[in-house]
C-alpha positions as CSV (number, residue, x, y, z in Angstrom):
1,X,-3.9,-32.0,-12.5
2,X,-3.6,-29.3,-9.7
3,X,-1.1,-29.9,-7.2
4,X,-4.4,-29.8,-4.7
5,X,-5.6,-33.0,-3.3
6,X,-9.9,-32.7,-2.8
7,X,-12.2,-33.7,-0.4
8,X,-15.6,-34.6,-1.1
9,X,-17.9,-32.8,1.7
10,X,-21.1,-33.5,2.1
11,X,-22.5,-30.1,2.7
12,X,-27.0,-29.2,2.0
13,X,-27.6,-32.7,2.6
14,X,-31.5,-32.8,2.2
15,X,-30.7,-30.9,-1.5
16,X,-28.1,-33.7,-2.5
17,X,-25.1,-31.5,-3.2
18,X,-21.4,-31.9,-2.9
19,X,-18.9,-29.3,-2.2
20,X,-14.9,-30.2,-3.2
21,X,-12.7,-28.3,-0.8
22,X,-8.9,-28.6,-1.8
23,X,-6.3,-29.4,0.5
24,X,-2.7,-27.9,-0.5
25,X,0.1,-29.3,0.9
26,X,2.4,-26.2,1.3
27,X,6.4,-26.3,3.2
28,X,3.8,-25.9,6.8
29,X,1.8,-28.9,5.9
30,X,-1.5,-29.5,4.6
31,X,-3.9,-26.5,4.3
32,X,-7.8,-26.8,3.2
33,X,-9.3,-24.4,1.5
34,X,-13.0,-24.0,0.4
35,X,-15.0,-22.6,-2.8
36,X,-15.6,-18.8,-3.3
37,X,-19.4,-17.9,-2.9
38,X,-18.9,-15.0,-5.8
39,X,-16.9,-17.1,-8.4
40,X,-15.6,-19.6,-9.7
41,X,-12.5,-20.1,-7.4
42,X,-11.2,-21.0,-4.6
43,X,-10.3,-19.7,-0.8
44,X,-7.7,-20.0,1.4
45,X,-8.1,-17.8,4.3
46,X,-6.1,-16.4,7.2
47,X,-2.8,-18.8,6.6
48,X,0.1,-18.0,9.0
49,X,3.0,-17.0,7.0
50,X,5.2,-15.8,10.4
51,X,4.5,-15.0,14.0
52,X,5.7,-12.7,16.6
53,X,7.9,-13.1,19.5
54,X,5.8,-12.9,22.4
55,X,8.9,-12.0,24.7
56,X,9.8,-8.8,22.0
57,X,6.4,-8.2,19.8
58,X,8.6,-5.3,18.7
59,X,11.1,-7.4,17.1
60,X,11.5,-9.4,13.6
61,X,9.5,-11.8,12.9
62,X,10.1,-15.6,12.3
63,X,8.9,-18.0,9.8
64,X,5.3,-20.0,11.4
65,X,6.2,-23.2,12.7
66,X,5.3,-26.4,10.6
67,X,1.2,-26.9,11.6
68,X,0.4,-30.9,13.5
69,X,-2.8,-31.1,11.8
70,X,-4.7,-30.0,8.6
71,X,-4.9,-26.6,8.8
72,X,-8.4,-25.0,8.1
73,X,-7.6,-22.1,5.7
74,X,-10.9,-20.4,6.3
75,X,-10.8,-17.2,8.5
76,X,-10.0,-13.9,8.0
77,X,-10.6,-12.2,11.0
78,X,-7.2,-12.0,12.1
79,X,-5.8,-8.5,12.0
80,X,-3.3,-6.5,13.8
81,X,-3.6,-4.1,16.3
82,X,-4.9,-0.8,15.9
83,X,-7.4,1.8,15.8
84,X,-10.6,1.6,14.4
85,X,-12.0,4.1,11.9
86,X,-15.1,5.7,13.2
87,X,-15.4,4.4,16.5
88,X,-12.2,4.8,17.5
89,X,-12.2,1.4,19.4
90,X,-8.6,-0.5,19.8
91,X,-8.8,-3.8,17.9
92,X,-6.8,-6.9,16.9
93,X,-4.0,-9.6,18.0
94,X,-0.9,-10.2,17.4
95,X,-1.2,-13.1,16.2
96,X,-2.1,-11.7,13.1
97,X,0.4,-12.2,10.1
98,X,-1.9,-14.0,7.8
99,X,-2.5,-14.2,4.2
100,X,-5.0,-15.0,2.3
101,X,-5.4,-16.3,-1.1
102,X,-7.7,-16.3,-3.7
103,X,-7.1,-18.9,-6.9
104,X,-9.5,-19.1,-9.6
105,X,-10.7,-22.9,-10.1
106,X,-8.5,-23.1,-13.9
107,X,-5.2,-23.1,-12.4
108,X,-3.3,-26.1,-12.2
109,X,0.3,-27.8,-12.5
110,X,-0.4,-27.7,-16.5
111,X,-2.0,-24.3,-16.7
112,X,-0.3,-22.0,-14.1
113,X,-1.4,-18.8,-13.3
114,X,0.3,-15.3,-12.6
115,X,0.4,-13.8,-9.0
116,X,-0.8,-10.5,-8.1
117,X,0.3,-9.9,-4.1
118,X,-1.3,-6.9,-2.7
119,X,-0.1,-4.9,-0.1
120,X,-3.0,-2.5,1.7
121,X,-2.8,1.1,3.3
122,X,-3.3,3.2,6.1
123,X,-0.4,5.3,6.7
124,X,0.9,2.0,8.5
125,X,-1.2,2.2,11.0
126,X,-4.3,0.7,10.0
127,X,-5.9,-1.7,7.1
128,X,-6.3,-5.1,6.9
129,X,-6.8,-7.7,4.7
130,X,-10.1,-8.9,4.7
131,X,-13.3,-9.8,2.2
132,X,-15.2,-7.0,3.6
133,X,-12.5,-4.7,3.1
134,X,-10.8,-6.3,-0.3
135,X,-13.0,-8.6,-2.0
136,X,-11.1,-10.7,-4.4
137,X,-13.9,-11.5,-7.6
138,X,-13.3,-8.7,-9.8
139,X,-10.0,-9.7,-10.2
140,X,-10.0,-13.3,-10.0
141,X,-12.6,-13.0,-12.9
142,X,-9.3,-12.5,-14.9
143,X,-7.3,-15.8,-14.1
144,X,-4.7,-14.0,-11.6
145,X,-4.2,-15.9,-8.5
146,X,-5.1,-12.6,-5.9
147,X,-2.9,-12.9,-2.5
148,X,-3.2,-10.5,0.3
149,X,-1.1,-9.7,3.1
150,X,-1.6,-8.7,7.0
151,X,1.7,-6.5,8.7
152,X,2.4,-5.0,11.8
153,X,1.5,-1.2,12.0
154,X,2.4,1.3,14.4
155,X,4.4,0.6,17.0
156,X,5.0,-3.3,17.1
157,X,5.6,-2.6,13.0
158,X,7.3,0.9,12.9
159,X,8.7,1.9,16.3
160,X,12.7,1.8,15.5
161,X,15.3,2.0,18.0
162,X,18.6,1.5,16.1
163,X,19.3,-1.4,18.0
164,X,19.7,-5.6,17.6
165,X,16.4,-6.0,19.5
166,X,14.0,-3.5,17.4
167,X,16.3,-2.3,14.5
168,X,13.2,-0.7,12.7
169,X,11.0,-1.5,9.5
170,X,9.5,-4.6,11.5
171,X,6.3,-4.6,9.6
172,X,8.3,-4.3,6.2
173,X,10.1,-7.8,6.9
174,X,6.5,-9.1,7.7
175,X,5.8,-7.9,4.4
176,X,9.3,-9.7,3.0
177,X,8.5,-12.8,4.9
178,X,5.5,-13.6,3.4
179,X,6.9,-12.2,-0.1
180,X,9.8,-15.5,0.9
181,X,6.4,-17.4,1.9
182,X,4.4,-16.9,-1.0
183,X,7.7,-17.4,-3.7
184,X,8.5,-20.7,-1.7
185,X,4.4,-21.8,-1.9
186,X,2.3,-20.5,-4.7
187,X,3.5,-23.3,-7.1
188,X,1.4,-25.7,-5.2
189,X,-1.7,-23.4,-5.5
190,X,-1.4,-23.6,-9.6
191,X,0.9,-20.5,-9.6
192,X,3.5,-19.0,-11.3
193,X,6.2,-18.0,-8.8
194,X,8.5,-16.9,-11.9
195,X,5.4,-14.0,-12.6
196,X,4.8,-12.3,-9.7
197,X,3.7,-8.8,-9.3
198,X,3.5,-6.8,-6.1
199,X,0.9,-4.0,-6.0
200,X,0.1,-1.4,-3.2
201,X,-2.0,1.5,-2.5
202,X,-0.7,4.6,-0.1
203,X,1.5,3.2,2.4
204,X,1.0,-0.2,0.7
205,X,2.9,1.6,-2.4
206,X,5.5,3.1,0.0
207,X,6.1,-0.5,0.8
208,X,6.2,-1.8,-2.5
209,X,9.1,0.9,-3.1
210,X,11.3,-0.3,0.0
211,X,11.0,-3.7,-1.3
212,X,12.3,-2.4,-4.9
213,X,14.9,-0.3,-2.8
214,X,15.7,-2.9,-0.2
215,X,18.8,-4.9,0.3
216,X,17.1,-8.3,0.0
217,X,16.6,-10.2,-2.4
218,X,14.1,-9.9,-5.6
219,X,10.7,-11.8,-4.8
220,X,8.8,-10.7,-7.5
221,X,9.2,-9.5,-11.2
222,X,6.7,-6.6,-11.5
223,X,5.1,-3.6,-9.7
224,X,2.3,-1.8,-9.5
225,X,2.1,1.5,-7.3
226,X,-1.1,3.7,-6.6
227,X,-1.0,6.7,-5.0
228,X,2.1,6.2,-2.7
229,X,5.7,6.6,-2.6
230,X,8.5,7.3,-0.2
231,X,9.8,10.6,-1.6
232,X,6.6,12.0,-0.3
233,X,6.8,14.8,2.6
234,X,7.4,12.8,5.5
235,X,7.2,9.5,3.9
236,X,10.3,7.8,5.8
237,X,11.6,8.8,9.8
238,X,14.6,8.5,11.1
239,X,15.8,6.0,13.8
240,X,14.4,7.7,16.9
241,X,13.8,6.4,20.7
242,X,11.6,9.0,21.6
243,X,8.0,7.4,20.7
244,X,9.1,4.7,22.8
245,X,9.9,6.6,25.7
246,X,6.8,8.9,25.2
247,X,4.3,5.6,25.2
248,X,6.3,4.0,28.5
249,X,5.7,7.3,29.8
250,X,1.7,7.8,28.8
251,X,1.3,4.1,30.3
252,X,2.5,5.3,33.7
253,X,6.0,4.6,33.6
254,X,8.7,7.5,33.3
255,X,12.2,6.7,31.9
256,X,14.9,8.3,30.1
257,X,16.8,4.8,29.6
258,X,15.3,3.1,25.9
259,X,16.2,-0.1,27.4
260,X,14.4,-0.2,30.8
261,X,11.1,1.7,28.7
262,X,11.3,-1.2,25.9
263,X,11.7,-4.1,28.7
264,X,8.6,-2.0,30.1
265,X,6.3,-2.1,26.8
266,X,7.3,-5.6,25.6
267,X,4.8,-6.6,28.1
268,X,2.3,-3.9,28.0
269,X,-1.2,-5.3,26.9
270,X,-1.5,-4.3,23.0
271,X,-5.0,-2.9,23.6
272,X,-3.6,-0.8,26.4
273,X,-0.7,0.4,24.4
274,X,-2.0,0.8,21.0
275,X,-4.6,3.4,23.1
276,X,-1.4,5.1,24.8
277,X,0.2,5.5,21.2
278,X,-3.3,6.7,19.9
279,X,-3.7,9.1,22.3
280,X,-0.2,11.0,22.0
281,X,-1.3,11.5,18.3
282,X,1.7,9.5,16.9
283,X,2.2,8.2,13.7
284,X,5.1,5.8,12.9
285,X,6.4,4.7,9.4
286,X,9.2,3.3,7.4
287,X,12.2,4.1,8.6
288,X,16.1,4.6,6.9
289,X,17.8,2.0,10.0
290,X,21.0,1.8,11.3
291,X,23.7,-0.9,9.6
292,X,24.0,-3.5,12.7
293,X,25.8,-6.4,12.2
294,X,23.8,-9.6,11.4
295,X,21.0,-7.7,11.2
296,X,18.7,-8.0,8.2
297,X,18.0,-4.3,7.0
298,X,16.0,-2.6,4.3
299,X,17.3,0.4,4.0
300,X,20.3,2.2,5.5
301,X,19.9,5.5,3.9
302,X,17.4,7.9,2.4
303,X,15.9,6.8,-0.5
304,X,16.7,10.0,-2.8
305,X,20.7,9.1,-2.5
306,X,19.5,5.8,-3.3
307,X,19.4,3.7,-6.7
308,X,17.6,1.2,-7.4
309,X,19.0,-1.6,-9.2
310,X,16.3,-4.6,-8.8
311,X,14.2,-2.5,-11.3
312,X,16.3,-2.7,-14.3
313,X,14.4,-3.8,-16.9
314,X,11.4,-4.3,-14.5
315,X,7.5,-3.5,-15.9
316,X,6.2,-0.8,-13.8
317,X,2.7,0.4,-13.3
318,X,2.6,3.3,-11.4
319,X,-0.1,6.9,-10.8
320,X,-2.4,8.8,-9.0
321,X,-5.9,10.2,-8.9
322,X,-7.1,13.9,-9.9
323,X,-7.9,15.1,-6.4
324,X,-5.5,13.1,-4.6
325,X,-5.9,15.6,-1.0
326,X,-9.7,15.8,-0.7
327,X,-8.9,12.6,2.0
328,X,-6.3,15.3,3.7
329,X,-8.8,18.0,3.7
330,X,-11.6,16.3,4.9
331,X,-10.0,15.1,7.7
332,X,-8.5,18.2,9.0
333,X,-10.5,21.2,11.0
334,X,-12.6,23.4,8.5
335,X,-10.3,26.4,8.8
336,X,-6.6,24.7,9.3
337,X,-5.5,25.9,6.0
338,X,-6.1,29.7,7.0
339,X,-3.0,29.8,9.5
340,X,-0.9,32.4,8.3
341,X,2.5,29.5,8.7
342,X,0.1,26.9,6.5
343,X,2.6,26.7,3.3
344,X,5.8,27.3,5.4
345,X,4.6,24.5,7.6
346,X,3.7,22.3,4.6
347,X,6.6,22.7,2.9
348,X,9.1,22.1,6.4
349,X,8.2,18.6,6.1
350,X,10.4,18.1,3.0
351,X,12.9,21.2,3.2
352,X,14.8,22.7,5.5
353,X,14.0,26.2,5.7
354,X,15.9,29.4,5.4
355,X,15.2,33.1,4.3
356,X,16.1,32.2,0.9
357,X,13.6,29.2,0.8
358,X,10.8,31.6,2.9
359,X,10.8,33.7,-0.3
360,X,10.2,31.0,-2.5
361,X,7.5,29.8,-0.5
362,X,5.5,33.1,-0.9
363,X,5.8,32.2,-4.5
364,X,4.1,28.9,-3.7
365,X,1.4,30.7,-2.0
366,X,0.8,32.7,-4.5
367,X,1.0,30.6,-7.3
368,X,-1.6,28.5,-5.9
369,X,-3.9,31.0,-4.5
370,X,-2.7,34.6,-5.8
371,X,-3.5,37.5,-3.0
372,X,-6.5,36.1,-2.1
373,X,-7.1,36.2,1.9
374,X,-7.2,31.9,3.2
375,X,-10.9,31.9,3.0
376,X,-13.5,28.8,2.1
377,X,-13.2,30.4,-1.4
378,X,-10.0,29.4,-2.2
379,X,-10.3,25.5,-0.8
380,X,-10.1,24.0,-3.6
381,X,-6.9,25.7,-5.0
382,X,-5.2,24.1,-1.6
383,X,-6.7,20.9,-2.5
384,X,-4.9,21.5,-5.4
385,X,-1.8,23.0,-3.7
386,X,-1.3,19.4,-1.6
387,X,-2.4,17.2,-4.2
388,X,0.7,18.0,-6.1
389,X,3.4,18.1,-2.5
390,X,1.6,15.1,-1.0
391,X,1.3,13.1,-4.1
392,X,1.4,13.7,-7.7
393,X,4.8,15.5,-7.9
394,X,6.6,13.2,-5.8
395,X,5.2,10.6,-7.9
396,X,6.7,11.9,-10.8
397,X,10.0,12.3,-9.1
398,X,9.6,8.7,-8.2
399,X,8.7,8.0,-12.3
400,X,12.4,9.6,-13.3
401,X,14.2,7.4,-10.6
402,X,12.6,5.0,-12.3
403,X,13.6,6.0,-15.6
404,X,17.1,7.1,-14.8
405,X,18.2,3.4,-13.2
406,X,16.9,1.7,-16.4
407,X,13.1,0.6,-15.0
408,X,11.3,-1.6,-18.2
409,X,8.4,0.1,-19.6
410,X,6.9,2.3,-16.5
411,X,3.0,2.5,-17.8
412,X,1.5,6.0,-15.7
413,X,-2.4,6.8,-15.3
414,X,-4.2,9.6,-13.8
415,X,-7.6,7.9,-12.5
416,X,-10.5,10.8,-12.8
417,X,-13.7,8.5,-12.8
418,X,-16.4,10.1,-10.0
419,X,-19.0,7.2,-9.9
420,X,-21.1,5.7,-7.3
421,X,-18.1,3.3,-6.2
422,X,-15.3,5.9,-5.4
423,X,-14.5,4.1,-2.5
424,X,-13.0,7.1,0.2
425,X,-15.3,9.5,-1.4
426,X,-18.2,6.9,-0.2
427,X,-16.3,5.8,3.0
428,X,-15.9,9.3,4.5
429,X,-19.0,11.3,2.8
430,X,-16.8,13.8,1.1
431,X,-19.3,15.8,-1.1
432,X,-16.4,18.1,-2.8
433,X,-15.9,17.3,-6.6
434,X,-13.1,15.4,-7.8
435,X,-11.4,11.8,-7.3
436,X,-9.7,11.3,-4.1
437,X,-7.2,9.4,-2.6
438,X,-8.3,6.1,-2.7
439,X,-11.2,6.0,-4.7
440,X,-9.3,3.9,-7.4
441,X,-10.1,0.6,-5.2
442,X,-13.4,0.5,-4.9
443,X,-13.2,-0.9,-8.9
444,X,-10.9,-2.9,-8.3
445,X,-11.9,-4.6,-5.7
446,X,-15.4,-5.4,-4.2
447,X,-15.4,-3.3,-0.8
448,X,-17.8,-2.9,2.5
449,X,-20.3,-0.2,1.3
450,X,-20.9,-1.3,-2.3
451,X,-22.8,-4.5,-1.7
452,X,-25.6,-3.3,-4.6
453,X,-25.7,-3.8,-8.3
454,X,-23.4,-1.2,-9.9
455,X,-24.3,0.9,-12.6
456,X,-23.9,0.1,-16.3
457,X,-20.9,3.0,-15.6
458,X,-19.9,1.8,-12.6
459,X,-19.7,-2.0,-14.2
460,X,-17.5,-1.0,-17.2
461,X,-15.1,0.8,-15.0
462,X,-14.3,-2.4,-13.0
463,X,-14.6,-4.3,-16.5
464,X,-11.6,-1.6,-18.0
465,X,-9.5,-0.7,-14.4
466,X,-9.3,-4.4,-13.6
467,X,-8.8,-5.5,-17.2
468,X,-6.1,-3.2,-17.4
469,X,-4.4,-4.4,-13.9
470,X,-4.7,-8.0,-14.8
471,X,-3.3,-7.9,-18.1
472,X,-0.1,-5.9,-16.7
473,X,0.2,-8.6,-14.2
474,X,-0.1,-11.7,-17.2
475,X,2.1,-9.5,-20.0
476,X,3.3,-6.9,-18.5
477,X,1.7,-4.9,-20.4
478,X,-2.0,-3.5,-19.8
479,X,-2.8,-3.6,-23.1
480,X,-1.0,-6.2,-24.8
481,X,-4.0,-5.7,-27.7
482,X,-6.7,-2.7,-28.3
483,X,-10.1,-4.4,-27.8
484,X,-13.5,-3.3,-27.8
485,X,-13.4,-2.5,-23.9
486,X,-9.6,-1.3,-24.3
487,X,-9.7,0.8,-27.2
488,X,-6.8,2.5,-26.6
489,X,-3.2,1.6,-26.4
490,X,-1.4,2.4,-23.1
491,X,1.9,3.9,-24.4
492,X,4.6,4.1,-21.7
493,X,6.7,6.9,-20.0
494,X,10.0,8.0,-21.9
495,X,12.9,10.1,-21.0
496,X,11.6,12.3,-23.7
497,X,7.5,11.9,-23.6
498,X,5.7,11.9,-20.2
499,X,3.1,9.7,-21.3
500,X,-0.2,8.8,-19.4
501,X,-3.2,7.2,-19.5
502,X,-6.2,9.3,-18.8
503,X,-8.9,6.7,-16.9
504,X,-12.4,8.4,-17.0
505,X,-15.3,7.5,-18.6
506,X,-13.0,7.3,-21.6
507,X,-9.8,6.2,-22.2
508,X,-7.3,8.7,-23.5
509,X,-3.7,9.0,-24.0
510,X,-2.5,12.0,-22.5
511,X,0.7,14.2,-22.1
512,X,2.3,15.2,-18.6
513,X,-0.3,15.6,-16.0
514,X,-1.1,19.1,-14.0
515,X,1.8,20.6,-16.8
516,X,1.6,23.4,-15.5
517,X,1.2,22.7,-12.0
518,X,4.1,20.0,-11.9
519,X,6.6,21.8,-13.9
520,X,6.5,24.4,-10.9
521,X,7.5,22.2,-8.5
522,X,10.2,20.7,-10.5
523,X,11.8,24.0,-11.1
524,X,10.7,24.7,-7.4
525,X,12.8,21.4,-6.2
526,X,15.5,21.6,-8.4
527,X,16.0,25.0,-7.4
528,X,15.9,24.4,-3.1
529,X,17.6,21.2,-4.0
530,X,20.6,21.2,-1.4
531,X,18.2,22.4,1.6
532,X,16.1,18.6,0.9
533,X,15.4,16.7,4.1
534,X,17.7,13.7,4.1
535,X,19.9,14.9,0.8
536,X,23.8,13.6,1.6
């Protein structure tokens, strides 16, 4: 028996039918769901998991208060404030920290089901957690309940101050209170809270690493990381008041006192102030916060001093894709790589520079590119060039941290699949070859833009990708067995043999990725080591 109670609702009445729409009583109350439309599973949308102070919105959130009535689980229109892509229009509430949760009809009390929580991207600033954007039934298909998570971005989630009021990280603890939400809840939607894996994409990885790093307490028992992680140029700030004091300003009101400017915003209208913070071209993130007493932190110091202890023996899943900065470069001006300060400017965000480093950096240059002038000709070699200091070889950085504080078996993937569903490729109109940030998810999930049929190609990719994903989140291992559609055997990363799994139109065991590439920037970080950003 599930631990659901169904109603029988009448529903197509001059065709005869019956719907059953479950009702789950959670530690809120009673929520009702209703029946997926592609699958065989059920929906429960837009559940309140916390809310926000509306006296401080820039403060921690608080569990949601116990609901009077049924609560009707089906809305996901709820997001949080921010920018729109394209249009540029401000949208959202904040009265947004939602989940939603997808169970496939089989789970039950007797026959509980793994948990895969997602966490989206954006740079934390936008994303959302929607059907359009995140559509649950190629992964539901596998018997893994599929739970997705709304945060605070920009400001109200990532402005940090240093102080009792906005200590900083506020759309993290979102994150951890519906990680305590989902641990204390998912039993009564048929799942296993004792396997639960948290997955995230770009700043959604990021996030998945603070909550390995983090203080609090282990939610979750595996983790899956694409594209993302916090040893990334400028992938954590530092406590700083000036945004704050730059937005009060930009909304017409000029201070040099952090307390009279947050007293100000607290009861700016989002909409307005979302614009302000839009318009001074800001862009907040994770922060390392300040120890305050009887304050609940995540982290208190840069994550390279950091170890990592929640991971020991924890199943990892963790990579990249081959092209990672076509995203970056399409969304820069045509020529910005041909300033003569591009690669000292790059590379500032992660050292601190010196003559000594300046000469190293020519060696960057030139590795990359040779003596050839910054022209249209040598694009794709910068591709290349960010690709690896954006992404893959602070991944693999990431990888040994994971190694070196005794991580289970850490399974790595390079995805190189172009198809008609690479989803940023698609999203933006890039027409440069290769497989960019983000292109991962449209086969993983069913996303806005890729409504059609797919192709015989395109279907076996979301057959293998979220075959692979799935089985990971059951075993622990994505390839507990070699079948017909997994024919090969994912071995994992070793201290001695940089394994990875090649995902093209094959599968293929491969060797350290971009060798050549990545073994550079190894010798070129282990060399500039002490001049690291946030090094002790």
């Amino acid at each position: 028996m599930w631990l659901i109670l169904y109603l029988v609702v009448l529903v197509g009445t001059s065709e005869g039918r019956e719907r059953l729409d479950p009702l789950v009583q959670t530690s809120q109350g009673l929520v009702r769901g209703q029946r997926g439309e592609d699958g065989d599973y059920y929906m429960f949308l837009g559940i309140p998991y916390g809310q926000v102070d509306q006296t401080n919105p820039f403060g921690v959130s608080t569990p949601h208060q116990k609901f009077d009535d049924i609560y009707e689980a089906n809305d996901d229109s709820s997001i949080c404030p921010q920018v729109q892509d394209f249009t540029n229009d401000v949208i959202g509430t904040l009265d947004c920290l939602r989940l939603n949760i997808y169970v496939p009809a089989k789970a039950s009390s007797r026959n509980r089901l793994a948990v895969l929580v997602y966490i989206h991207g954006g740079a934390f600033n936008t994303g959302y957690s929607t059907r359009t954007n995140y559509g649950p039934k190629h992964l539901v298909k596998h018997d893994v309940i599929l739970v997705q998570v709304n945060y605070r971005l920009g400001p109200y989630g990532f402005l940090c101050l240093g102080t009792e009021e906005v200590p900083g990280n506020q759309g993290i603890k979102d994150q951890l209170l519906a990680l305590r939400w989902i641990k204390d809840n998912i039993a009564s939607f048929g799942g296993d809270s004792n396997k639960i894996t948290i997955m995230g994409e770009s700043a959604g990885a990021s996030s998945v690493e603070l909550h390995l790093l983090s203080k609090q307490e282990k939610l979750y028992n595996k983790a899956i990381l694409q594209s993302g992680t916090l040893l990334k140029p400028s992938g954590i700030d530092d406590t700083d008041v000036t945004p704050a004091l730059q937005i009060t300003d930009k909304l017409g009101f000029t201070t040099d006192d952090v307390t009279e400017a947050l007293n100000f915003i607290k009861q700016a209208d989002p909409k307005l102030l979302i614009g302000a913070y839009s318009e001074l071209s800001l862009n907040l993130r994770a922060c390392v916060e300040k120890q305050i007493e009887n304050t609940e932190s995540i982290i208190t110091e840069h994550p390279i001093n950091l170890n990592i202890p929640k991971i020991r023996g924890m199943p990892i899943l963790v990579g990249y894709n081959s092209m990672e900065a076509l995203l970056i470069d399409n969304n820069k001006p045509k020529d910005y790589f041909k300033d003569p300060n591009f690669f000292k400017d790059t590379i500032a965000q992660t050292f601190n520079i010196d003559e000594d480093l300046e000469e190293d950096i020519d060696l960057v240059r030139n590795f990359y590119v040779g003596d050839e002038e910054l022209t249209e000709d040598v694009r794709s070699d910068i591709i290349d060039f960010e690709s690896d200091f954006y992404y893959n070889y602070p991944i693999q950085w990431s990888i040994g941290k994971y190694l070196d504080n005794r991580a289970g078996n850490v399974y790595q993937y390079l995805f190189s699949y172009e198809g008609g569903r690479n989803y940023i490729k698609n999203k933006f109109n890039i027409s440069l070859d290769g497989v960019g940030h983000g292109d991962e998810l449209g086969y993983l999930f069913h996303m806005s833009g890729n409504e059609g049929i797919p192709s015989d190609e395109d279907q076996l990719m979301i057959d293998r990708i979220t075959t692979l994903w799935t089985n990971f989140v059951k075993y622990g291992d994505p390839t507990p067995e070699t079948t017909e559609l997994l024919q090969q055997k994912w071995l994992p990363v070793t201290n001695s043999t940089v394994n990875y799994l090649s995902i093209d139109s094959e599968l293929v065991m491969k060797k350290r990725p971009f060798k050549a590439r990545l073994a550079f920037w190894k010798l070129f970080f282990k060399t500039n080591r002490e001049k690291l950003r946030g090094l002790n």
